[in-house]
C-alpha positions as CSV (number, residue, x, y, z in Angstrom):
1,X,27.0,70.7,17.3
2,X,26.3,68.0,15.5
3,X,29.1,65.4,17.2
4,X,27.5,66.9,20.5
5,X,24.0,65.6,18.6
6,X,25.3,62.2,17.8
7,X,26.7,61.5,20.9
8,X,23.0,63.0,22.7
9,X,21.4,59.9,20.8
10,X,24.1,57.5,21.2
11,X,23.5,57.9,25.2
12,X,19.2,57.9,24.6
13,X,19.7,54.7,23.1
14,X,22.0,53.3,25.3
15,X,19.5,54.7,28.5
16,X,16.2,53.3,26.3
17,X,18.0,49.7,25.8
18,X,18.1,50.0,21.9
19,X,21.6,49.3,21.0
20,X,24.0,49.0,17.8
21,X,26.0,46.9,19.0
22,X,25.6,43.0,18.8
23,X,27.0,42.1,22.1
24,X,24.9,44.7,24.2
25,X,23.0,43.0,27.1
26,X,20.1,44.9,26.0
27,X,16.3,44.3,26.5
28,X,15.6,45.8,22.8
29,X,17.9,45.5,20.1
30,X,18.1,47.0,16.4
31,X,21.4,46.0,14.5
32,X,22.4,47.2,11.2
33,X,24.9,46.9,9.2
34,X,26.6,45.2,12.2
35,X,30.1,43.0,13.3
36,X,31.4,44.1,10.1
37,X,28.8,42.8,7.7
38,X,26.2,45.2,5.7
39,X,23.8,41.9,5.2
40,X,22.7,40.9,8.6
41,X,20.0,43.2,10.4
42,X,18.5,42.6,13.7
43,X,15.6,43.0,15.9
44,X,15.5,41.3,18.9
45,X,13.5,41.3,22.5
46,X,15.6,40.1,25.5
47,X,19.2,40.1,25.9
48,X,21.7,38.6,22.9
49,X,22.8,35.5,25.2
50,X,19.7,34.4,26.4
51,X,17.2,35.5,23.8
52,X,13.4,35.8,24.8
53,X,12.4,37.0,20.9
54,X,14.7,37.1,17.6
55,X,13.6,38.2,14.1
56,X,16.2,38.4,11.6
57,X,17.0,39.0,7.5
58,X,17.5,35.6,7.0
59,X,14.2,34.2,8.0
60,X,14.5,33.7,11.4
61,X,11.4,33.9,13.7
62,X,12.5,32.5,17.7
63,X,10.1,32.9,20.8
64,X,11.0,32.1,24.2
65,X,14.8,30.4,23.2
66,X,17.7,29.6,25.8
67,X,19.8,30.7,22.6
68,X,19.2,30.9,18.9
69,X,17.9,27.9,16.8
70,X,17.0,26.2,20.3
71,X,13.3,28.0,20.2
72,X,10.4,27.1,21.9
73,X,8.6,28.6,18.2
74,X,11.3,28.7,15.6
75,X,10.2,29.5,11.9
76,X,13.1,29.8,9.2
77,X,14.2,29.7,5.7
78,X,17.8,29.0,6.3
79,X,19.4,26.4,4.2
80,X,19.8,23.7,7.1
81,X,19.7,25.1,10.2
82,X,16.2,24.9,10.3
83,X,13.2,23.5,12.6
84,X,10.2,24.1,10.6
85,X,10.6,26.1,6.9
86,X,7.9,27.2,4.5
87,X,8.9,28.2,0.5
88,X,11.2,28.2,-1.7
89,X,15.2,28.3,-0.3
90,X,17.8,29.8,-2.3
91,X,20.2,27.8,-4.3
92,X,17.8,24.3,-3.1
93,X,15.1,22.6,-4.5
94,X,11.8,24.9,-5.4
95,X,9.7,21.9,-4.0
96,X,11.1,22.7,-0.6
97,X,7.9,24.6,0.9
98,X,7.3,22.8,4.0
99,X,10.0,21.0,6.5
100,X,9.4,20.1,9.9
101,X,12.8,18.4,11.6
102,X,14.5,18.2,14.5
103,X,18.3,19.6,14.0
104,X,20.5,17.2,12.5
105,X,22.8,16.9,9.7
106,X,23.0,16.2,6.1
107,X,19.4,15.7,4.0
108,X,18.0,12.9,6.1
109,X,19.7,13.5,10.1
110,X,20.9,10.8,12.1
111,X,18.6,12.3,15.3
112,X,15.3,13.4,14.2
113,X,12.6,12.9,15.9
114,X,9.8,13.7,13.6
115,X,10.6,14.7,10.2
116,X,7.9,16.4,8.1
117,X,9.4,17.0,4.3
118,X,8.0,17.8,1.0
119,X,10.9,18.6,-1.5
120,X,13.9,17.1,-3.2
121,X,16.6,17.2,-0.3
122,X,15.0,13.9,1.7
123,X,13.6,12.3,-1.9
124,X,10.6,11.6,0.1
125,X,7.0,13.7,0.5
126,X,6.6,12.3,4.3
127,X,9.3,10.6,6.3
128,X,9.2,9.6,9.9
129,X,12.0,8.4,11.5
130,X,12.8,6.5,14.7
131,X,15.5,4.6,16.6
132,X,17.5,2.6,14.4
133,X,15.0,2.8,11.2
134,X,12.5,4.9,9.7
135,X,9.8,5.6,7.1
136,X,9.6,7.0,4.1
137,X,7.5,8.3,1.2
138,X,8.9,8.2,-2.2
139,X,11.9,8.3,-1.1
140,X,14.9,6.1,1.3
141,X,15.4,3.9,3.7
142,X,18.7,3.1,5.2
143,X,20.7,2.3,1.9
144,X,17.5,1.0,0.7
145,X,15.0,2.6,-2.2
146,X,11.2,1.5,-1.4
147,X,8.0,4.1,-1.7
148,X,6.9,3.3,2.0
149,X,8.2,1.4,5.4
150,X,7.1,1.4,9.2
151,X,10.0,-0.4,11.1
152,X,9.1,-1.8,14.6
153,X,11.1,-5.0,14.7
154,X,11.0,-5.8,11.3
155,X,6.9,-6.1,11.4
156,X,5.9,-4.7,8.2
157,X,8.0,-3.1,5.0
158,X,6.8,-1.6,2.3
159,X,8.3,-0.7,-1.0
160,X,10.5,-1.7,-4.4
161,X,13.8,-3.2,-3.1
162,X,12.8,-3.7,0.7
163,X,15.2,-6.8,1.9
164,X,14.6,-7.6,5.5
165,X,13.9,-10.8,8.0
166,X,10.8,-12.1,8.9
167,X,11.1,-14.9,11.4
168,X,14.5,-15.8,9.9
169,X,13.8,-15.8,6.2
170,X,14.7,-13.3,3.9
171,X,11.5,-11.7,2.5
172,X,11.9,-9.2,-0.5
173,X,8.9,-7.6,-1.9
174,X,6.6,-4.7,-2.2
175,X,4.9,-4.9,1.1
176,X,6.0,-7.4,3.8
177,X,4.0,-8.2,7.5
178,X,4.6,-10.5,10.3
179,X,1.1,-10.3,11.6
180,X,-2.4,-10.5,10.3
181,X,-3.5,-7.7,7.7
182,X,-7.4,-6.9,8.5
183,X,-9.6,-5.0,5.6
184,X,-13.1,-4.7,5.0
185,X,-12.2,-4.6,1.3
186,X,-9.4,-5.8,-0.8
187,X,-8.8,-4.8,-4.3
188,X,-6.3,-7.2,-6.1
189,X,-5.6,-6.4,-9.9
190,X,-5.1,-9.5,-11.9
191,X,-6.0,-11.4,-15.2
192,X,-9.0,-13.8,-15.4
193,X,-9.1,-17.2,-16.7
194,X,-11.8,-16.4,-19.2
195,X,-9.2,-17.9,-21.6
196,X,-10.9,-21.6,-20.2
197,X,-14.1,-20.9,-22.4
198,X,-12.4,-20.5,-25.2
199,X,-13.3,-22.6,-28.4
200,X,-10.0,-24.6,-28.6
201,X,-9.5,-24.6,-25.3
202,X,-8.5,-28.6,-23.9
203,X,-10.4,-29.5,-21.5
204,X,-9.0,-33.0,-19.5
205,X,-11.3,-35.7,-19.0
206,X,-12.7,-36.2,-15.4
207,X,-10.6,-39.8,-16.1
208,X,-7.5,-37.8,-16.4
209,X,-7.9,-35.2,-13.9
210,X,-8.8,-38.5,-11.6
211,X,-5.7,-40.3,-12.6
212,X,-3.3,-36.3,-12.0
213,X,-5.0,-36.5,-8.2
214,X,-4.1,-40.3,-7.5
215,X,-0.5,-39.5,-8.4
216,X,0.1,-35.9,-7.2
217,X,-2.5,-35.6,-4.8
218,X,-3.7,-32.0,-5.7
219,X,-5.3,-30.3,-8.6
220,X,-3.6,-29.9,-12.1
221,X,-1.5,-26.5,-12.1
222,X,-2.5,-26.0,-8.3
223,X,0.7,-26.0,-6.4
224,X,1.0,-28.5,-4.1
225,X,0.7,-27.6,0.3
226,X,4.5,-28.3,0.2
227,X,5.3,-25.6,-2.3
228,X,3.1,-23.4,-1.0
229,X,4.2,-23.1,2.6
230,X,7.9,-22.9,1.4
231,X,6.9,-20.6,-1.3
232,X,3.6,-18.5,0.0
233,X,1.0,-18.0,-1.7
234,X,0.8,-15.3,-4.9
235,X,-2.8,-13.9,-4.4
236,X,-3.0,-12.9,-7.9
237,X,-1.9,-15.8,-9.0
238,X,-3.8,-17.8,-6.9
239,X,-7.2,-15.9,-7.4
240,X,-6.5,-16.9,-11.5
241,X,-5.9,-20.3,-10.6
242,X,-9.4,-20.8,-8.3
243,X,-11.0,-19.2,-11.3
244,X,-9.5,-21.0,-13.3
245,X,-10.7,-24.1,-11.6
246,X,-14.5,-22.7,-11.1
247,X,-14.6,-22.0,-14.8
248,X,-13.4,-26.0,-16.0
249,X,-16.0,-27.1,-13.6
250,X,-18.8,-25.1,-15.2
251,X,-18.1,-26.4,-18.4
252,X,-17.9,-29.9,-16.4
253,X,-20.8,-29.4,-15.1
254,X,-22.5,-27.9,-18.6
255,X,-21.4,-31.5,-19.9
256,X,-22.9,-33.5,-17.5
257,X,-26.2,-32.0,-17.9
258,X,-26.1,-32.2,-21.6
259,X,-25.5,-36.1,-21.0
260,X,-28.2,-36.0,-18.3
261,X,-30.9,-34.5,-21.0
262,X,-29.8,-37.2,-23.1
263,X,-30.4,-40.1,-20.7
264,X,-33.8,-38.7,-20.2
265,X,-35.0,-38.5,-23.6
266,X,-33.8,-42.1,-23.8
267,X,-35.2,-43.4,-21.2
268,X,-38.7,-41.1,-22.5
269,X,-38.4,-43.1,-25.9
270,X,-38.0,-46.4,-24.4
271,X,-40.8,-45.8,-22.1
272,X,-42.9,-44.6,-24.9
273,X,-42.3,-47.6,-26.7
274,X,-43.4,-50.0,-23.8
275,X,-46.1,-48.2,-23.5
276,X,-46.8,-49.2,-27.4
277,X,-46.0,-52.2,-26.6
278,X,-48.3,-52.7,-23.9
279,X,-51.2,-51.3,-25.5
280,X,-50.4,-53.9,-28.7
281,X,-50.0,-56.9,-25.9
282,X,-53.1,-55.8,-24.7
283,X,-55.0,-55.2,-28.0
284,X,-53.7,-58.9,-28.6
285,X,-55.0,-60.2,-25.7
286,X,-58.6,-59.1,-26.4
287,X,-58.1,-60.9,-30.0
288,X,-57.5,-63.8,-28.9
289,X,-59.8,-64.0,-25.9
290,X,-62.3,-63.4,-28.8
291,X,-61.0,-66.2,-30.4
292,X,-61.1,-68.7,-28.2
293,X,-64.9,-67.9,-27.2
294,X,-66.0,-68.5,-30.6
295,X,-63.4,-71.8,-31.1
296,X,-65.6,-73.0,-27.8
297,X,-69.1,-72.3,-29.0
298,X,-68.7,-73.8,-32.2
299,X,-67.2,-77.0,-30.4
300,X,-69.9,-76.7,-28.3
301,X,-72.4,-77.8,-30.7
């Protein structure tokens, strides 16, 4: 009775579409403990070739796929095989929660398309990769290590030990452009040249610094055009340097006014005194006038 029972369901399952069996072109499938393995468990919509829905033990979640891990919608937590995963994997990095790749192999791929990652297996947060180069967060580029780089023809790099070519020259740095960077607001941290008001600070003489532009023909401890367009231009550096330059001038200019007050006072005392003078010539003048008035009356009689 209860072989004859068995067999009754075996051939309501098989009539229903709801199979054991793995290979079954079935509509509706429930596998357990199946092909040999008491691990894997199924449930799947559509047929096993051609699946039109899987759901699976290890994480799988497929929609509307030709075959399995080629979904239309494919959510996972496998290990590598993987389109799009969220949390932690076994035996990988807890970081791992979200990945969004194309299938490729090893940590980076050779093919992705768009690569989403936040977790130790790419060493990067975001990376986007195209043909031939790619971009990456915290993380690698190529063989190289930098924290960020765009690659379209070598047009900007960004990052720690970025070496690349820029209209023939090799240009290493933290971020590197072959066009025009456009900002409404820059923010460059650097040191000051307050160090130019200090008291023992040596200021040249206006006679030296004329003499240092007759013979070099820029500013003292301004690089010259030549080293500049061979070398480029360190904004920090340079920023210092301008500063630098505004701040001798002040105290130039703080001179020059103290020499200018000085001239005026000056030239107030030696008016003041030719205006004593005047008034004496004058007082003199009257004297004497007075004298020779009474000189000609008493000549007179």
């Amino acid at each position: 009775m209860k072989r004859r029972t068995t067999h009754f369901l075996m051939i309501l399952l098989i009539v229903l579409g709801i199979s054991p069996s793995l290979y079954s072109q079935t509509q509706l499938q429930v596998d357990i403990s199946n092909n040999g393995s008491s691990t894997i468990y199924y449930k799947k919509i559509g047929t096993v070739n051609n699946y039109n829905g899987v759901i699976n033990i290890n994480g799988v979640l497929g929609a509307h796929t030709p075959s399995q891990g080629k979904s239309k919608v494919d959510l996972t937590f496998n290990a590598r095989d993987k389109f799009m995963a969220m949390g932690h994997i076994d035996g990988k990095s807890p970081n791992c929660y979200i990945i969004l790749v194309k299938n490729g192999s090893g940590p980076f791929g050779s093919d992705y398309d768009v690569y989403l990652r936040y977790g130790a297996w790419a060493q990067a947060s975001i990376t986007i990769t195209g043909i031939g180069h790619c971009s990456t967060i915290d993380g690698q580029v190529s063989t190289e290590n930098p924290g960020i780089a765009f690659w379209s023809s070598d047009d900007i790099v960004a990052g720690q030990t970025i070496t690349t070519f820029i209209d023939d020259v090799i240009v290493k740095g933290g971020l590197t452009t072959n066009g025009i960077i456009k900002a409404p607001e820059i923010k460059v941290e650097a040191q000051t040249a307050d160090f130019v008001f200090a008291d023992n600070y040596q200021l040249k003489s206006l006679t030296d610094v004329e003499a240092y532009i007759k013979e070099h023909k820029h500013l003292p401890e301004i690089p010259s055009a030549k080293d500049m367009g061979a070398s480029g231009v360190n904004l920090s550096e340079m920023n210092k340097l301008l500063l630098q330059k505004i701040e001798e001038l002040t105290l130039y200019a703080i001179d020059k006014d103290k020499e200018v007050s000085t001239l005026k006072e000056t030239v107030k005392n030696i008016e003041g005194s030719r205006s004593m003078e005047q008034k004496r010539s004058e007082t003199l003048e009257k004297r004497l006038s007075k004298l020779e008035s009474l000189v000609e009356s008493i000549t007179s009689k």
